[in-house]
N, C-alpha and C positions, 0 to 999 in steps of 0.2 A: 418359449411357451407355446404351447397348442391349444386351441380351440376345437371342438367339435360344433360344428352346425349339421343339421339335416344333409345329410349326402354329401358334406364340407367337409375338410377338413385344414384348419386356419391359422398359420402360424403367424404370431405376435413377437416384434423385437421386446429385448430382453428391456426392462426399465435401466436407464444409468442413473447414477444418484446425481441428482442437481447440483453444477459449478457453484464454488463458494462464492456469495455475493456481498460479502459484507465481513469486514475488521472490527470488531470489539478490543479497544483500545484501552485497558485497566490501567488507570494512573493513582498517585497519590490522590491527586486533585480531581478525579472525576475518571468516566467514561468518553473516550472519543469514539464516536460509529461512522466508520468509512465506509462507505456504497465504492464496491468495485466497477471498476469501467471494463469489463473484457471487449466491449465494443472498439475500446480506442489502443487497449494494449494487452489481448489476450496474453502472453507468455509471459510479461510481466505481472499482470496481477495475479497469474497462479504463482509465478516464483515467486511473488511477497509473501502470498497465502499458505504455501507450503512450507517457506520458514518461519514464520508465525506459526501453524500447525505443529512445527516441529520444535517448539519452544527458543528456537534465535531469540529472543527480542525480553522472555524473560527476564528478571532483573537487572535491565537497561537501563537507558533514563534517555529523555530526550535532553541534549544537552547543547542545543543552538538557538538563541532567538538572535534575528534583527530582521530579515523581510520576512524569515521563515524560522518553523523551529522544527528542530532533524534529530532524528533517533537513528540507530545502526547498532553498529558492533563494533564502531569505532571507538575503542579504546575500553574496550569493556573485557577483550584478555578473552572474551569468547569466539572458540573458531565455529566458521558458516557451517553449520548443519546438512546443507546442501551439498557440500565439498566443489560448488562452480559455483562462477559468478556468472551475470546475464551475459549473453549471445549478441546482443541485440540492442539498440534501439531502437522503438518501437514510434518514436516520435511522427514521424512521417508516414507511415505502414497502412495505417486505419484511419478511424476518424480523429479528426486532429482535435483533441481539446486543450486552450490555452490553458495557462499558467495562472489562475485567476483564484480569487481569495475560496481557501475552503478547499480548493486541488490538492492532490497529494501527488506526487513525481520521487521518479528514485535523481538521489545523487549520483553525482560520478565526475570524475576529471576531469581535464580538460580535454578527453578524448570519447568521442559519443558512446564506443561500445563496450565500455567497460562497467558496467552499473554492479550493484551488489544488492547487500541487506540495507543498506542506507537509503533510507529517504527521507522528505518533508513536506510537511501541508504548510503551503502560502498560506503567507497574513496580510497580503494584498493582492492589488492586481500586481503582477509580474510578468507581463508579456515579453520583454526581454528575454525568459529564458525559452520562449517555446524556439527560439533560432541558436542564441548562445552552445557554441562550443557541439553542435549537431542538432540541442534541443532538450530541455528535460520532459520526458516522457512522463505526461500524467496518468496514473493506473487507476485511479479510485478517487470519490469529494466526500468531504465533511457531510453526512446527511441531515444534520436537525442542528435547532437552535440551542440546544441543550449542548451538543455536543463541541458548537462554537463556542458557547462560552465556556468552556472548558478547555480550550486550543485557547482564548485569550488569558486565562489565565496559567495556563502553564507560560506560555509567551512572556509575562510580568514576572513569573517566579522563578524561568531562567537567566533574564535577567539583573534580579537580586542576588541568587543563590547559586548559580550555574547550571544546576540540574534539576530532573523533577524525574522522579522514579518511575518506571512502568513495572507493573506487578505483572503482567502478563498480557498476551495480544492472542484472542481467541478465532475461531473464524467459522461463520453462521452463513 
């Protein structure tokens, strides 16, 4: 972009469109809004965001609770939209944030840099895992109270029923 001024002539970077900051989590049971961290793991919370963007996560379900409850593409018969998994663990990289009620962190093996579509928001404190097995990398937190109780009740309804459906993961 150019500007003219008086006897100027001023040229302006191009605007980029602003990083996604935020997961909109459509459930049976409610909306969860994740606040991305690019502070703590920039490559991760784009590659969450981009397969979220690219419809990964669509009629999912999160289907884990006991400290944590985990959604993916584990077992959902859908292949990664991304065609790679994460590079990286990002756990040590940046700033470090634990594993603490309300985080969200990608799953992964027992080998740190192997992460995928998989992840979970803690339903406690879990500082255990900011070390376990390299560390789970937190990408993003639970942002409002509306949207915890919506994390505690899906928590209770995987419990009973094994599953709780995700209609879709948007990203604002």
């Amino acid at each position: 972009l150019l500007r003219r001024l008086p006897g100027l002539l001023i040229s302006s970077p191009p605007l980029q469109p602003a990083a996604p900051m935020a997961l909109n989590i459509s459930t049976e049971l409610g909306v969860i809004r994740l606040r991305l961290r690019p502070d703590a793991a920039p490559e991760t919370a784009s590659y969450i965001s981009r397969a979220a963007a690219a419809g990964a996560y669509d009629g999912t379900s999160f289907y884990r609770s006991d400290f944590v409850i985990q959604c993916g593409l584990h077992g959902s018969g859908k292949p990664n939209p991304l065609g790679v998994d994460l590079k990286v663990n990002e756990t040590a990289l940046h700033q470090r944030v634990s594993n603490a009620r309300g985080t969200a962190a990608v799953a992964h093996w027992d080998v740190p840099d192997c992460g995928n579509t998989e992840f979970f928001i803690n339903l406690g404190a879990n500082s255990h895992l900011d070390a376990a097995y390299g560390g789970y990398c937190v990408f993003a937190c639970v942002e409002d109270d509306a949207s915890f109780a919506v994390v505690d009740q899906i928590a209770e309804a995987v419990t009973q029923r094994s599953k709780v459906a995700i209609q879709s993961i948007t990203v604002s």
